[in-house]
DRENNUFI-136279 format. One line per 10 residues: number of its first residue (from 0); their letters; for each residue x, y, z of N, C-alpha, C. Coordinates in pm, 1 decimal. Example, Ala and Ser with C-alpha at 12.3 -4.5 7.8 and 13.67 -1.06 7.14 Angstrom:
REM residues 2
0) as) 1319.0,-569.0,780.0,1230.0,-450.0,780.0,1320.0,-330.0,780.0 | 1285.0,-225.0,708.0,1367.0,-106.0,714.0,1290.0,3.0,787.0
END
This chain:
REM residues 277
0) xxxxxxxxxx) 88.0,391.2,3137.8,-23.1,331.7,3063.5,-59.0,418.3,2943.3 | -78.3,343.2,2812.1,-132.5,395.4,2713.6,-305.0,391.0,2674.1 | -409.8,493.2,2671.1,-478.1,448.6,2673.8,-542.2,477.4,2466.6 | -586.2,357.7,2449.9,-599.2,334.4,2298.8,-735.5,347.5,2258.3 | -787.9,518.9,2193.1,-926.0,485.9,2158.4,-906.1,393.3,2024.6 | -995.3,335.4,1943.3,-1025.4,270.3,1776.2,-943.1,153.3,1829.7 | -972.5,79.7,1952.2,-899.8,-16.4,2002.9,-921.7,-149.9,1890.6 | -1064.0,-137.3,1829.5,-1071.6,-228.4,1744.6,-1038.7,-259.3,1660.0 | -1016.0,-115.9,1614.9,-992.3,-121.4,1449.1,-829.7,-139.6,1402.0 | -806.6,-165.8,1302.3,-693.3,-200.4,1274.9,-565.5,-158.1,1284.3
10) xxxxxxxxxx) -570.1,-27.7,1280.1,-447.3,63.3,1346.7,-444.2,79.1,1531.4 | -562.4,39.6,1577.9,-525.9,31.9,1729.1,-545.7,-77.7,1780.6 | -568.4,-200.9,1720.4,-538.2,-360.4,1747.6,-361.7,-349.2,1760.7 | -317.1,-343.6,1634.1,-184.8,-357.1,1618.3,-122.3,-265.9,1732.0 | -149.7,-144.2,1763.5,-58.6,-114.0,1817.7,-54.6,-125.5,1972.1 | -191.4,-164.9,1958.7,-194.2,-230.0,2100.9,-106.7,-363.2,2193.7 | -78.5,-425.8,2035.0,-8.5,-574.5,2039.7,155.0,-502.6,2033.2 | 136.9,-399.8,1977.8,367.0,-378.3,2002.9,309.9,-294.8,2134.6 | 288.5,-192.5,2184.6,280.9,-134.4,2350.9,335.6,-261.4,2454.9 | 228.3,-350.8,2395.8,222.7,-501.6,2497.5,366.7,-546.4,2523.7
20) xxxxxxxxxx) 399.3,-570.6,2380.1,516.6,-618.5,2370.5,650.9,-555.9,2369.3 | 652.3,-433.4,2382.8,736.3,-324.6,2459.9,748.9,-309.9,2595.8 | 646.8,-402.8,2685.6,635.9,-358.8,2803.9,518.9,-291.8,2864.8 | 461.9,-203.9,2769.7,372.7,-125.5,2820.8,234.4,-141.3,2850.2 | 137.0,-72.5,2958.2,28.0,-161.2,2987.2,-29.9,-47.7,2929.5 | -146.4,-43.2,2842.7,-256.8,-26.6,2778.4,-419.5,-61.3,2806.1 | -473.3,57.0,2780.5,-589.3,29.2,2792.1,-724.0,84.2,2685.4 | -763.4,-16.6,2673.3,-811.7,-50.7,2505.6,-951.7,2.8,2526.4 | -995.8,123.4,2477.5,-1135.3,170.8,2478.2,-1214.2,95.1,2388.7 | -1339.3,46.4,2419.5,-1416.9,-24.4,2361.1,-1522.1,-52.8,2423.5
30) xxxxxxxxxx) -1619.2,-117.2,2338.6,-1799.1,-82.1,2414.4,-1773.7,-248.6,2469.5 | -1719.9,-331.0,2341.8,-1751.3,-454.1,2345.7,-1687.7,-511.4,2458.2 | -1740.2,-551.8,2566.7,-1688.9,-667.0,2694.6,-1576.7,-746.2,2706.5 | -1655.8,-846.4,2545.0,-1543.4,-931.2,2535.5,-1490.5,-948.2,2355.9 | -1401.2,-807.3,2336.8,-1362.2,-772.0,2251.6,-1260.5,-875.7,2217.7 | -1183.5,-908.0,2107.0,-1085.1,-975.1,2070.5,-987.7,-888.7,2065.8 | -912.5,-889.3,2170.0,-793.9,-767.2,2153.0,-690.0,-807.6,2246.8 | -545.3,-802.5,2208.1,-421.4,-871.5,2254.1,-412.8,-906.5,2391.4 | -387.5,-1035.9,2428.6,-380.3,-1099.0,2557.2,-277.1,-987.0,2652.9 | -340.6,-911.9,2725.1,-248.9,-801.9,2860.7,-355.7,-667.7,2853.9
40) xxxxxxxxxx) -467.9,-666.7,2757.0,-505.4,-488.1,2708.7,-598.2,-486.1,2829.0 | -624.4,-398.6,2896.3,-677.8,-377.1,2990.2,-846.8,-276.8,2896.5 | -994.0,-382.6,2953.5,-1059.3,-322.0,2801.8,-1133.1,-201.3,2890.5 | -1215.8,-123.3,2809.7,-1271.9,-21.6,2901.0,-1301.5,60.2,2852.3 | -1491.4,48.9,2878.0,-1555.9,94.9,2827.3,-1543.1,259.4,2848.1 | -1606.4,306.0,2728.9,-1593.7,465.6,2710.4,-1656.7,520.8,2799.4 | -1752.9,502.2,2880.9,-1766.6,579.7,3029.8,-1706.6,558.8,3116.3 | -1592.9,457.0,3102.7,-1484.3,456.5,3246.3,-1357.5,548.9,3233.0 | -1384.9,591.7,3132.9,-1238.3,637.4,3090.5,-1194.8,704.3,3173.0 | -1275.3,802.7,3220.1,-1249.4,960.2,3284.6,-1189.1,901.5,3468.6
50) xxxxxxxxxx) -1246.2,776.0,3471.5,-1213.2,715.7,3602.8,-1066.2,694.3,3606.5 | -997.8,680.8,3499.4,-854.9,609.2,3482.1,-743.6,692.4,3546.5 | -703.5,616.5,3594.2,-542.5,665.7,3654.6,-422.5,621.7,3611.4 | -291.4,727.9,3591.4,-160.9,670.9,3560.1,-158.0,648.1,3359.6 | -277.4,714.6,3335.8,-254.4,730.1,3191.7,-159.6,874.9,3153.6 | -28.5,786.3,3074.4,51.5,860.2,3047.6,14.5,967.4,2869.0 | -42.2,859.8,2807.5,-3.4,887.0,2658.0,-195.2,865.4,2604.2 | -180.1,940.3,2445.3,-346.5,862.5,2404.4,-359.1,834.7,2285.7 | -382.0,744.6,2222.4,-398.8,703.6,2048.2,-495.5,737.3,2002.5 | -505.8,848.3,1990.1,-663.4,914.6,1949.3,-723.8,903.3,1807.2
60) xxxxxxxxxx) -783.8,771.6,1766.0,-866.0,792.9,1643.3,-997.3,849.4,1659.0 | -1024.3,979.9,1579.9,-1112.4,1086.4,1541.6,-1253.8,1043.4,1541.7 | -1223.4,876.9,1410.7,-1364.8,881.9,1379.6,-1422.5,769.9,1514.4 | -1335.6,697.3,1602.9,-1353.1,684.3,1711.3,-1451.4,728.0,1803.5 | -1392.5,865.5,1875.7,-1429.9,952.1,1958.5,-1552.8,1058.7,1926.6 | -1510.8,1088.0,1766.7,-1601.2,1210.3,1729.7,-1610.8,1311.5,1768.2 | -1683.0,1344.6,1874.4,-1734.9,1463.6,1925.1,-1678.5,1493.7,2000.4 | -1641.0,1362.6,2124.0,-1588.7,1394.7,2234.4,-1434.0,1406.6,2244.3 | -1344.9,1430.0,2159.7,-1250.7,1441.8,2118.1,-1160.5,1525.6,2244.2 | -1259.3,1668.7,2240.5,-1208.6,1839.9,2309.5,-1220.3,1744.3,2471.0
70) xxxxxxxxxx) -1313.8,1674.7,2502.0,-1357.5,1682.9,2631.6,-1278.1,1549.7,2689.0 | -1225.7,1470.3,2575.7,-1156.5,1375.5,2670.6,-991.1,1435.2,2740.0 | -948.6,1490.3,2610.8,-815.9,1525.1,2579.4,-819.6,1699.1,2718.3 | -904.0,1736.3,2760.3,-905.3,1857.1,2829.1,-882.6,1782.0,2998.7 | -1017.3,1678.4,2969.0,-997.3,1603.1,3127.0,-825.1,1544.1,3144.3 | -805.9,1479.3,3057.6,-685.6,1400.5,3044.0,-585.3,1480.4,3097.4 | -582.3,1647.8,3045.2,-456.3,1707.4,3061.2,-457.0,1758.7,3201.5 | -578.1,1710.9,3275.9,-601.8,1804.5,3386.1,-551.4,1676.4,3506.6 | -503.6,1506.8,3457.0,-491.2,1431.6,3549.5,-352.1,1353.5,3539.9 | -277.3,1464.1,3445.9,-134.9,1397.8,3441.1,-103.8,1319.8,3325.4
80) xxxxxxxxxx) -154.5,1306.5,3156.0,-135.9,1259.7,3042.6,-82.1,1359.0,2975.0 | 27.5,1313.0,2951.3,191.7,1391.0,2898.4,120.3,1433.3,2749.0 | 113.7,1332.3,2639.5,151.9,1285.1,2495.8,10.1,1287.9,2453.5 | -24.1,1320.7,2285.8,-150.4,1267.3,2234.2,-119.7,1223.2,2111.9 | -120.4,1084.3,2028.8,-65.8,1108.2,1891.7,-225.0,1101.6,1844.1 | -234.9,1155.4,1736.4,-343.5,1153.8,1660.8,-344.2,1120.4,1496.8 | -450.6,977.7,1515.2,-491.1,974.4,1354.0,-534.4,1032.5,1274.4 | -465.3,1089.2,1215.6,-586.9,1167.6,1089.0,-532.7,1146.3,959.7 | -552.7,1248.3,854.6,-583.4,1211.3,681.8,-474.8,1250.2,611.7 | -424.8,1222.6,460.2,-373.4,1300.8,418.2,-429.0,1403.9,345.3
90) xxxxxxxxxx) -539.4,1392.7,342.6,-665.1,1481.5,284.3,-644.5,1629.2,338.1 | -648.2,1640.8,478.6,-601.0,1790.2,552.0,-468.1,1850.7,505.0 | -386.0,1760.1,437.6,-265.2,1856.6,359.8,-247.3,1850.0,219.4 | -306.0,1702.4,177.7,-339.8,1718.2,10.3,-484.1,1667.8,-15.1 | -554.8,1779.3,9.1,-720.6,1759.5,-17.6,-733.3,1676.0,-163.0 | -870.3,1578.8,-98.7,-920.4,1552.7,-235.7,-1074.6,1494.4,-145.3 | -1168.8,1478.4,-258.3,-1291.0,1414.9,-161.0,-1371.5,1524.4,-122.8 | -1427.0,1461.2,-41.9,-1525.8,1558.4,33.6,-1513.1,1698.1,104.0 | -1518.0,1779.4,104.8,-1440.5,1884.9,224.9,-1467.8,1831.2,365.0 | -1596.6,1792.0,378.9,-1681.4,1817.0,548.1,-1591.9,1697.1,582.7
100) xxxxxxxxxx) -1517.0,1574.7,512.3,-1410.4,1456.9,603.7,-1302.0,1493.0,662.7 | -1238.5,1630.7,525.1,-1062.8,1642.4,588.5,-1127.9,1777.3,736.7 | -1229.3,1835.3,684.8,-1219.2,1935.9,794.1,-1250.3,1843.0,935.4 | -1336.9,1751.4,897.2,-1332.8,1700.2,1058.2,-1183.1,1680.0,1117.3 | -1117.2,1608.4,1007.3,-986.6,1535.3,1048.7,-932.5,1690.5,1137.2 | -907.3,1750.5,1023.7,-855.9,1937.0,1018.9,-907.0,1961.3,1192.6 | -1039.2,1937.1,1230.3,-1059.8,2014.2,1403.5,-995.4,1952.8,1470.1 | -1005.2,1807.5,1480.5,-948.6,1694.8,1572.7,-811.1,1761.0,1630.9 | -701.9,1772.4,1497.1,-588.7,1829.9,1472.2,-573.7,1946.0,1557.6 | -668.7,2077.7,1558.9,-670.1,2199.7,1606.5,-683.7,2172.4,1759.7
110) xxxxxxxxxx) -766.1,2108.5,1797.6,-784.0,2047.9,1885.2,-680.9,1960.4,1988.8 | -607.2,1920.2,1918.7,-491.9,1838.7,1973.2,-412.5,1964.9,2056.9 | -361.7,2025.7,1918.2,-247.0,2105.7,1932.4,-289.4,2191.4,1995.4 | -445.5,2245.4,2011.5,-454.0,2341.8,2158.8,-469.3,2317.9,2258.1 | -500.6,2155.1,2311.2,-480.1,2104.7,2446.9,-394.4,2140.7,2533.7 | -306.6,2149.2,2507.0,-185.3,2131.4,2634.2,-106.5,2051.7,2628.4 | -107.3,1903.4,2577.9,-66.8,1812.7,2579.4,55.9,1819.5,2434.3 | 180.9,1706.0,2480.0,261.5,1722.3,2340.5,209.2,1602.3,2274.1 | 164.1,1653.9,2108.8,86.3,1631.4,1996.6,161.2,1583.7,1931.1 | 122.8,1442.0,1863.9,207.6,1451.5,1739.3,94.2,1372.6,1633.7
120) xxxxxxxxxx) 101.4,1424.6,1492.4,-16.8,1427.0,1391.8,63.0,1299.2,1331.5 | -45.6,1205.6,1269.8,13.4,1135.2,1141.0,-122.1,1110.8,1076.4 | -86.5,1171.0,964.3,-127.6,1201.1,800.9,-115.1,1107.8,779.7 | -204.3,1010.2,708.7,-207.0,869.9,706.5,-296.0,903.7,558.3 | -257.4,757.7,466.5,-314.4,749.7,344.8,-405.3,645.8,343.9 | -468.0,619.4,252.7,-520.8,531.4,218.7,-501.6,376.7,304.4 | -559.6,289.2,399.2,-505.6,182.8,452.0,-531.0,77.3,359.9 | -430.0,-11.2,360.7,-443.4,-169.1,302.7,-564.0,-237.6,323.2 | -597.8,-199.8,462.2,-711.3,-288.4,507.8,-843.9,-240.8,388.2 | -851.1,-117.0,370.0,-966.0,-99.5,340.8,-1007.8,-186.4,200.9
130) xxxxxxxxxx) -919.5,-241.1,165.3,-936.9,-283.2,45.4,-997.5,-445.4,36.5 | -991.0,-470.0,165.4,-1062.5,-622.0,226.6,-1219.9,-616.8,204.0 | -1274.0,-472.5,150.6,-1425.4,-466.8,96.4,-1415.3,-550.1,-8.3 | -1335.5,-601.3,-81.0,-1342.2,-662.6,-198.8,-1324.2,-832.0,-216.9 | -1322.7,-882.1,-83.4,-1303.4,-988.7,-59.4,-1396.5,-1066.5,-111.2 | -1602.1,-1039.5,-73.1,-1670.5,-1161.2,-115.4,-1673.7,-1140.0,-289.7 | -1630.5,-1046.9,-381.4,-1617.2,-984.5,-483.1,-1536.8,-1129.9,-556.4 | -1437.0,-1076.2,-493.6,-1301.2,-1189.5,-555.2,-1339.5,-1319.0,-511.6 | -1415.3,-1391.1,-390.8,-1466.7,-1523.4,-376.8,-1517.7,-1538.1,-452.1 | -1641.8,-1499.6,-500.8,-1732.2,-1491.1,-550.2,-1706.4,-1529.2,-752.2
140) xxxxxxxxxx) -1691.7,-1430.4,-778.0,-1628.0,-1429.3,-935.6,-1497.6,-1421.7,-980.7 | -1375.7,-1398.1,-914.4,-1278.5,-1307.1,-905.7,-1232.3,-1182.6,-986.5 | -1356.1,-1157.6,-976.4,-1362.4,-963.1,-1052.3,-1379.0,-881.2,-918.8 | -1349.4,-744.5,-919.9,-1358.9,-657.4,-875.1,-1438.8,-540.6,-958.1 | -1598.2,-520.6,-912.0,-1657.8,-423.6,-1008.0,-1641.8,-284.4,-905.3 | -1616.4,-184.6,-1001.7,-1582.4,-88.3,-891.5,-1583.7,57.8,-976.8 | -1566.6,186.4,-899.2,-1569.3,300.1,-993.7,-1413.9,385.3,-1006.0 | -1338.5,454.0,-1076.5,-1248.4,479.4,-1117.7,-1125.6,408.0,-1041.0 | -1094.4,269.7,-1195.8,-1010.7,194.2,-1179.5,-875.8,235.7,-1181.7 | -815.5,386.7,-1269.2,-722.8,428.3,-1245.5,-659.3,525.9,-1138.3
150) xxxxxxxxxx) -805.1,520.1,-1030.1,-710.1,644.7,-908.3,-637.8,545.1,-845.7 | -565.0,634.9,-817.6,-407.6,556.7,-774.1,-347.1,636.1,-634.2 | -350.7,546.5,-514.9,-261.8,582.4,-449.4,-143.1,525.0,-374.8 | -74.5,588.5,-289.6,34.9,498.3,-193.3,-37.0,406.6,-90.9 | -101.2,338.9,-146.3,-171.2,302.7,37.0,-90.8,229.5,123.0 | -86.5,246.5,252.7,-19.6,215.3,357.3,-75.0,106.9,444.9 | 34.1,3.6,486.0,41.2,-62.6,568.0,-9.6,-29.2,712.5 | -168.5,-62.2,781.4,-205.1,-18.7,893.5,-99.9,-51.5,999.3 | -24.1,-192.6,991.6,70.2,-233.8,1043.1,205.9,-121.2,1025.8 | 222.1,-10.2,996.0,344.9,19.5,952.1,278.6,156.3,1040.0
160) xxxxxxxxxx) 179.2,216.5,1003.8,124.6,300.7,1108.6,114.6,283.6,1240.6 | 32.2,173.5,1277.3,72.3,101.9,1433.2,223.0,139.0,1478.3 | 295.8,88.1,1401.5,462.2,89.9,1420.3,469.9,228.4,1462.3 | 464.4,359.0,1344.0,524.4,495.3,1385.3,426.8,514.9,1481.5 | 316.8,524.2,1555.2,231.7,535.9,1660.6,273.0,530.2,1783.2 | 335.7,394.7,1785.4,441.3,362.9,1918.1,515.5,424.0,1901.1 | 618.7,413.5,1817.9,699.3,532.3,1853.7,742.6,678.9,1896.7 | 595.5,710.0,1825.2,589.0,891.8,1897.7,500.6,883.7,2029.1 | 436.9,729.8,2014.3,404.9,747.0,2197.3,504.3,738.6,2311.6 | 609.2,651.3,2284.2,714.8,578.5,2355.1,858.3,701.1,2347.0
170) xxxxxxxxxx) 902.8,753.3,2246.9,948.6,880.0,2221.8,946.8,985.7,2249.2 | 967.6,1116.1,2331.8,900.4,1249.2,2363.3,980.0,1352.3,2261.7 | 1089.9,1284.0,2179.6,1136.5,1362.1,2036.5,1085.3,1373.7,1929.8 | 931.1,1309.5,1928.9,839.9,1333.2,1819.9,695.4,1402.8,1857.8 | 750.1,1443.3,1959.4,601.9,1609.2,2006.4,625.7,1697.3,1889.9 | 543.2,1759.8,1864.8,470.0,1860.9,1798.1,555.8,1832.7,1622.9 | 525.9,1719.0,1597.4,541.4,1696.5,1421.0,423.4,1643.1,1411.0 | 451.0,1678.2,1298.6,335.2,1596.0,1169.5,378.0,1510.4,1080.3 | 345.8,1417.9,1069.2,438.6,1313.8,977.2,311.0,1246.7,882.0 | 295.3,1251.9,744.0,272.4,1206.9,619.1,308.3,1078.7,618.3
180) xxxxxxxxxx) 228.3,951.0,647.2,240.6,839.4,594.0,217.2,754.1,495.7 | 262.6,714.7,384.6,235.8,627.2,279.0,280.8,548.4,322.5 | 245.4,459.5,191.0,332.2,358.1,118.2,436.2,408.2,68.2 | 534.3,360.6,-15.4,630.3,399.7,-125.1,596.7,342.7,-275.5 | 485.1,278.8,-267.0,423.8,234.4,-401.6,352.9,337.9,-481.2 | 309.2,418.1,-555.5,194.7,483.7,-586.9,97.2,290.7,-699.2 | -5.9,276.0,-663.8,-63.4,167.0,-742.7,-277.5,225.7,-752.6 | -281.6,184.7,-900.2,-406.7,181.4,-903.8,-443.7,127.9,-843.3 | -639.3,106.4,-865.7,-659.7,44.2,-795.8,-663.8,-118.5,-887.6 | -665.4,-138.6,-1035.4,-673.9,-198.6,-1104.2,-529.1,-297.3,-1027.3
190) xxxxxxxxxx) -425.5,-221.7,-1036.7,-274.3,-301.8,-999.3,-257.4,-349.2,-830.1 | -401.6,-289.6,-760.6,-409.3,-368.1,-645.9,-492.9,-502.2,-686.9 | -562.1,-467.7,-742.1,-684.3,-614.6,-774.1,-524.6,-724.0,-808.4 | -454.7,-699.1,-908.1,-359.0,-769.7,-949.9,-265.8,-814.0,-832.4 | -193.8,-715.5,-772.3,-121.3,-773.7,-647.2,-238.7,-885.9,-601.2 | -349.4,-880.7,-545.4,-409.1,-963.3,-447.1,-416.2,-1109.4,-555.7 | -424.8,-1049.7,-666.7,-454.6,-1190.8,-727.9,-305.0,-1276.5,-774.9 | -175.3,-1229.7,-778.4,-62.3,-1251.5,-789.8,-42.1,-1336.9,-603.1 | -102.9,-1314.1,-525.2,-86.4,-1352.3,-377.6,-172.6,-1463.9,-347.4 | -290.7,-1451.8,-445.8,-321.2,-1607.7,-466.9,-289.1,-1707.3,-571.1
200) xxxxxxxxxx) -232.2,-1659.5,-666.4,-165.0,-1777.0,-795.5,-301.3,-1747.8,-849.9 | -394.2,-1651.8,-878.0,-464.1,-1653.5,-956.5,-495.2,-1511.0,-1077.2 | -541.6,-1531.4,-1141.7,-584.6,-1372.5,-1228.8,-715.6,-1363.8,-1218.3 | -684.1,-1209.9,-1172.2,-809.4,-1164.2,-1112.3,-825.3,-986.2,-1176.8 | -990.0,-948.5,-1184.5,-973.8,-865.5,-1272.8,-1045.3,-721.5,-1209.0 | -1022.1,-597.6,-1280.0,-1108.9,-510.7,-1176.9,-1204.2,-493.1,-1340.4 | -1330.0,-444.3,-1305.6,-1464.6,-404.1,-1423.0,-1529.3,-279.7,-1339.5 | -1504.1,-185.8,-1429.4,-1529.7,-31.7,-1438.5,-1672.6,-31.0,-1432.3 | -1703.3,46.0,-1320.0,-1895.6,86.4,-1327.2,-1895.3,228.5,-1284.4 | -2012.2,264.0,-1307.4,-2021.0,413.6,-1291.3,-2034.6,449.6,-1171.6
210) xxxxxxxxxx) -1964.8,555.5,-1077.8,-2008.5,591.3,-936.5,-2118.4,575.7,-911.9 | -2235.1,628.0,-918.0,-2361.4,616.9,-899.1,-2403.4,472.4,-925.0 | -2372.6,381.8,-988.9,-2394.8,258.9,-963.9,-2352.0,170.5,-833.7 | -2223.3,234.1,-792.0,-2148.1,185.5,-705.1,-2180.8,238.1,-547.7 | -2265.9,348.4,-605.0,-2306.3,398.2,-474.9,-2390.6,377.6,-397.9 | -2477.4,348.9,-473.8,-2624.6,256.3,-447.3,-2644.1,103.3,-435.0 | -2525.0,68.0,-471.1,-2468.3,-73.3,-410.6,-2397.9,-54.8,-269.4 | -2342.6,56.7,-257.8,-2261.4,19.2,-85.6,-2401.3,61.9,-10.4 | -2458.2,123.4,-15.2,-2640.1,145.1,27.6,-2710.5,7.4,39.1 | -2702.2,-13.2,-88.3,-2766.1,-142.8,-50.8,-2757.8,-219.8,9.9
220) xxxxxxxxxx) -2553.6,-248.5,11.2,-2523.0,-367.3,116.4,-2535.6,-299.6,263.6 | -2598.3,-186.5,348.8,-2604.5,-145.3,429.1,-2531.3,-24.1,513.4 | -2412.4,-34.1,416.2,-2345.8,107.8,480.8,-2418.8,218.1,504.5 | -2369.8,307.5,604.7,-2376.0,453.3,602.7,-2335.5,520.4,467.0 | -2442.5,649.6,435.7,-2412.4,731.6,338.2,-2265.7,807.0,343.0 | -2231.5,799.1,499.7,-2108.6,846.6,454.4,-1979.8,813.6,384.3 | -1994.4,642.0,400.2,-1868.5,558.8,325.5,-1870.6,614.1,183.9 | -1968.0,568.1,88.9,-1958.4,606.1,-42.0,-1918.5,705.1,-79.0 | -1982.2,802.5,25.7,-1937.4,966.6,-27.6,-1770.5,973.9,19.2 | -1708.9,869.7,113.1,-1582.4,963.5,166.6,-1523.1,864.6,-10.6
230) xxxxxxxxxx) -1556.0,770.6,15.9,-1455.3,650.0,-116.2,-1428.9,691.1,-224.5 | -1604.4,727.3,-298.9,-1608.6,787.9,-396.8,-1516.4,913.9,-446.8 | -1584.0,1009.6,-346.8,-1476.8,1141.4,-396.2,-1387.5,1167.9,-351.2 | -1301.3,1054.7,-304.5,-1166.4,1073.4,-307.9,-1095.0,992.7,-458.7 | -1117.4,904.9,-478.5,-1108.1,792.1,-585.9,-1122.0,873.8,-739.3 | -1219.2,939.7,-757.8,-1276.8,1074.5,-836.9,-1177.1,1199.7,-834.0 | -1061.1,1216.9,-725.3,-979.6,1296.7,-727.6,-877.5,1283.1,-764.5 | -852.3,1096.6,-729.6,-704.1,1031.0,-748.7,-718.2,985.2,-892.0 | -795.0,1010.0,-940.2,-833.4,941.5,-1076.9,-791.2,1047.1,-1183.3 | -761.0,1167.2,-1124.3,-748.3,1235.2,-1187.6,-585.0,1316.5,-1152.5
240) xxxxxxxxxx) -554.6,1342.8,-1033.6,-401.0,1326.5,-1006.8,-379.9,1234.9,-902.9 | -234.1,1149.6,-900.4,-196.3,1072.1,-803.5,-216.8,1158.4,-648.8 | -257.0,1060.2,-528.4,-217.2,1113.2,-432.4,-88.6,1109.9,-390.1 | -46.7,1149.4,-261.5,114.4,1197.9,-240.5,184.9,1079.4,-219.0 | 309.8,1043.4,-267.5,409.1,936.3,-189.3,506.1,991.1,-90.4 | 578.7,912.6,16.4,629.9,986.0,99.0,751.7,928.3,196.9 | 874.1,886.0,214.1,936.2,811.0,261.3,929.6,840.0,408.4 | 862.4,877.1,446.5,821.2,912.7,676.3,836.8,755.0,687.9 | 767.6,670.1,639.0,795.5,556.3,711.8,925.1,491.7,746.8 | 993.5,466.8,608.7,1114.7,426.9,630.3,1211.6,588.3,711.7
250) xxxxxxxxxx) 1188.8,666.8,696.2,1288.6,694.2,743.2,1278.0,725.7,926.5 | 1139.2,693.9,961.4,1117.5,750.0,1135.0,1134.0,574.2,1200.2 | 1108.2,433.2,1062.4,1158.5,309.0,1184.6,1263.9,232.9,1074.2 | 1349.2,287.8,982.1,1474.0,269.2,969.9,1487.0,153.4,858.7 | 1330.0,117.4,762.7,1302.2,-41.0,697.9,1215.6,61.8,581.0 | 1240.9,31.5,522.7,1085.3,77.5,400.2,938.6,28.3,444.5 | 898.4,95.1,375.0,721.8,74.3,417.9,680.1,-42.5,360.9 | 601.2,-124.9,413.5,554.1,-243.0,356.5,474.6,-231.1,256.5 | 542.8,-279.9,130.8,511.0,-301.0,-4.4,345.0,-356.1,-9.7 | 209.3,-308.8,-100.1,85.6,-338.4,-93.6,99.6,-520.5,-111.7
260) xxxxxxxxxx) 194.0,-531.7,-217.6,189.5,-721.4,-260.6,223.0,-796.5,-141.8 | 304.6,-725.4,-32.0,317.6,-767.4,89.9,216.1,-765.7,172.5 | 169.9,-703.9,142.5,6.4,-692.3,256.8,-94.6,-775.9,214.7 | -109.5,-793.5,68.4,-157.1,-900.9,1.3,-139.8,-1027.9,19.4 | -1.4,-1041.6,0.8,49.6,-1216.8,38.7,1.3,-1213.6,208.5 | 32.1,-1149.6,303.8,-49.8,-1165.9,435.6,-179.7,-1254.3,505.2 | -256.5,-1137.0,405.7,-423.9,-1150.4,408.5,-489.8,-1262.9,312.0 | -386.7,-1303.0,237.4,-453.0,-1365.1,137.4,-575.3,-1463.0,157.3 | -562.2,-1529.3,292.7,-694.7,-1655.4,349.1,-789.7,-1540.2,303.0 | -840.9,-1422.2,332.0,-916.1,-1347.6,376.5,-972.4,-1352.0,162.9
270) xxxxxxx) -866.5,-1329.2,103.3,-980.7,-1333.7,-25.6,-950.2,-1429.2,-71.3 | -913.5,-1564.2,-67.5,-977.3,-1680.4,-69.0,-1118.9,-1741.9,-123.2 | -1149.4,-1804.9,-186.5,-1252.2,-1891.5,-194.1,-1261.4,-1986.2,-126.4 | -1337.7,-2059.5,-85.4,-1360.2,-2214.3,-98.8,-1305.2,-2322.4,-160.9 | -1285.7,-2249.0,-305.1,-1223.9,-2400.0,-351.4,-1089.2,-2377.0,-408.6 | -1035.4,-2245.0,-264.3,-881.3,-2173.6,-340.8,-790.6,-2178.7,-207.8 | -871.6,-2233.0,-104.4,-818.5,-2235.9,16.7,-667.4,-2355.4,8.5
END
């Protein structure tokens, strides 16, 4: 059994759905009861965890767990869980942004690798998904108002992460690496607005505003102070050098990394209008 914290979120949906479909039985940490998560996941809530038996492996997302990171991964090693892969940033090997984000990522990491357990890190970039903030944007007007239109990175297919995930869970020849995931694209963010709008047959535009404008808009729409600050000053870094590109994907599942216009044509219902459906 694999047990999957960030069962919700998009890198541990997916990989919950290939485990499944490998065979493997999983069990999907989550508060919610009756979560939407792949027909076989066994769900379970974060105070049962410690009850679990026959957990071999753990998909540990950081911002998940948080705190309890040291104390799950210590019990775990004490009841027979071999493997830990862990999500984290590419920020902890090519900083940009905030410090206090990559160092969290940075303990998680320290943390892993002093468990006991065989570790394996993936350095993950920028996800596709995140860029689905821009959806009622593009319904709406099809502009994208936003702050530094030229940082540019590889962003990666959450689906392509899911992928190498299983594999260093299912694998015991990928203990103690670290593997750097991109894309193979480097793209603004201006030439993402374009992919998404090339995926609907439409032209669609990004309009430059000042951080501090933009910041007090993700406030407004209700976020935590921490989103803006992680978005912002990373975007503020890439704006100024590219972040890293990196072929780990294609070369650890044997296909190139899924192209951003590909992730675009996907999702496309999702930025859709009404009268574009």
């Amino acid at each position: 059994m694999i047990l999957v914290t960030g069962a919700t979120g998009v890198v541990g949906r997916e990989a919950i759905r290939l485990l499944l479909d490998g065979g493997t039985k999983v069990a999907a940490v989550t508060r919610n009861p009756n979560a939407d998560l792949p027909a076989g996941a066994q769900l379970v809530h974060p105070d049962e965890v410690s009850a679990l038996h026959g957990v071999e492996g753990i998909l540990l997302s950081p911002r998940a767990v948080g705190a309890a990171a040291a104390g799950l991964l210590a019990h775990r090693g004490k009841t027979g869980t071999r493997r830990v892969v862990v999500l984290s940033a590419v920020t902890v090997q090519y900083p940009a942004g905030h410090a206090r984000f990559r160092q969290q990522f940075q303990a998680v990491e320290n943390i892993a690798r002093d468990c006991g357990l065989d570790w394996t890190i993936l350095r993950c970039t920028d996800f596709a998904a995140n860029t689905l903030v821009w959806a009622r944007q593009i319904q709406a007007t099809g502009t994208v108002r936003g702050a530094y239109p030229s940082a540019r990175t590889s962003t990666v297919d959450e689906r392509d992460i899911a992928a190498v995930a299983t594999l260093a869970l299912t694998y015991p020849e990928h203990a103690g690496q670290t593997y750097l995931l991109t894309g193979e694209q480097s793209l603004t963010q201006s030439e993402k607005v374009a992919a998404i709008g090339g995926a609907l047959g439409r032209t669609l535009s990004f309009v430059e505003a000042g951080p501090d404008e933009i910041h007090r808009g993700m406030l407004a729409a209700g976020l935590p102070d921490e989103v803006p600050d992680r978005l912002l000053g990373s975007l503020a870094d890439y704006a100024r050098e590219a972040g890293p590109t990196t072929d780990t994907v294609r070369r650890l599942l044997g296909r190139p990394a899924r192209a951003y216009a590909t992730w675009a044509m996907d999702h496309s219902a999702a930025f859709a209008g009404e009268g574009h459906r």
